[in-house]
N, C-alpha and C positions, 0 to 999 in steps of 0.2 A: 544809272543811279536809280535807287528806288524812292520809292512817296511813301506819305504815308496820309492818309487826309479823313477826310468826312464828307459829309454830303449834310449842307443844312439847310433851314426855311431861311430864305429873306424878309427880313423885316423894313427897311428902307434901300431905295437903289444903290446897286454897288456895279463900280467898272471893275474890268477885268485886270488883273495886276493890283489890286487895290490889298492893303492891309485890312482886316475884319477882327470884328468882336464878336463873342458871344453876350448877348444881354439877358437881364435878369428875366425878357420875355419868352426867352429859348429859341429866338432869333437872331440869325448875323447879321451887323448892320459896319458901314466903313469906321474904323478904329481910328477914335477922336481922343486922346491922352487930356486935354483940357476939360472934357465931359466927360466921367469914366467912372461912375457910380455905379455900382454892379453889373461892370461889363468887366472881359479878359479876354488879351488878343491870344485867338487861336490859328492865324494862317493868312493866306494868300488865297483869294477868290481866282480862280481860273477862269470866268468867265463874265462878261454882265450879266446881271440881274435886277429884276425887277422885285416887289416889293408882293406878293406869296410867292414866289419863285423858288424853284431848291438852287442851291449851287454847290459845286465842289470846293472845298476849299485843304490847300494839302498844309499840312501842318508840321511837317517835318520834311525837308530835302529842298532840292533847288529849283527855284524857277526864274522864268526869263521873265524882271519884273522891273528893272534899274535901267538909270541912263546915266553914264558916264561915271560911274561910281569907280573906286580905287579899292583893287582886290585887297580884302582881309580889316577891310571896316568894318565897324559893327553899324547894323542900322537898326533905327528907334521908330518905334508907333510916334507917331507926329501929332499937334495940337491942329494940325491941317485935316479933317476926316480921309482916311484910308491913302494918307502919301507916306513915304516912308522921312526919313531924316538921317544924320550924321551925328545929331548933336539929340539930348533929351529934352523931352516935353514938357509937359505939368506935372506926369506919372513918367517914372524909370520903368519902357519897357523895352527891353530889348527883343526885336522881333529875327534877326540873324546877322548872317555878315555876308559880305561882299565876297562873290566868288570869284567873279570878271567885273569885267565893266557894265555889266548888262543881269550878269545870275544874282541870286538871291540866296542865298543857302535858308530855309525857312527852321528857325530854332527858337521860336519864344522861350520868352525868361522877364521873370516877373523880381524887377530891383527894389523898387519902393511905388505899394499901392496905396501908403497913407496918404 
């Protein structure tokens, strides 16, 4: 399968597998839908990071980021900072769907940013 991603600054620490935003500071930080004032989730962090760290983060395709998840769910940016969800936050966003039980297929889609 192919990626497709980015390479950004971190702004605050993020684990590996985590959901991320871009903020209005032009840094990624873990994707919080409860605090979400000009930010928009662009991906999955492939790695931790610290806070001036670059990180990868792919923004389209799959990655090993779920735990026990039920293929062909959609998951949501969570009110949790950078865990995923089943159900919607404060913000409808949808970050992809369930490939397995474990993949991630990564597809943001932005429902409602009001």
């Amino acid at each position: 399968a192919r990626l497709a991603g980015i390479e950004a600054d971190v702004g605050k620490g993020i684990a590996a597998g985590e959901i991320v935003s871009m903020m209005a500071d032009g840094y990624v930080d873990p994707a919080d839908t409860s605090n979400f004032t000009a930010a928009c989730v662009v991906g999955i962090a492939l790695k931790a990071a610290v806070a001036g760290d670059r990180v990868d983060v792919v923004t389209h395709g799959p990655v090993v980021c779920l735990q026990e998840a039920t293929p062909a769910t959609i998951i949501f940016a969570s009110d949790t900072a950078g865990e995923p969800a089943v159900a919607v936050g404060t913000k409808d966003v949808v970050v992809g769907f369930a490939e397995s039980a474990t993949v991630l297929f990564v597809r943001p889609e932005f429902i409602d940013l009001s």
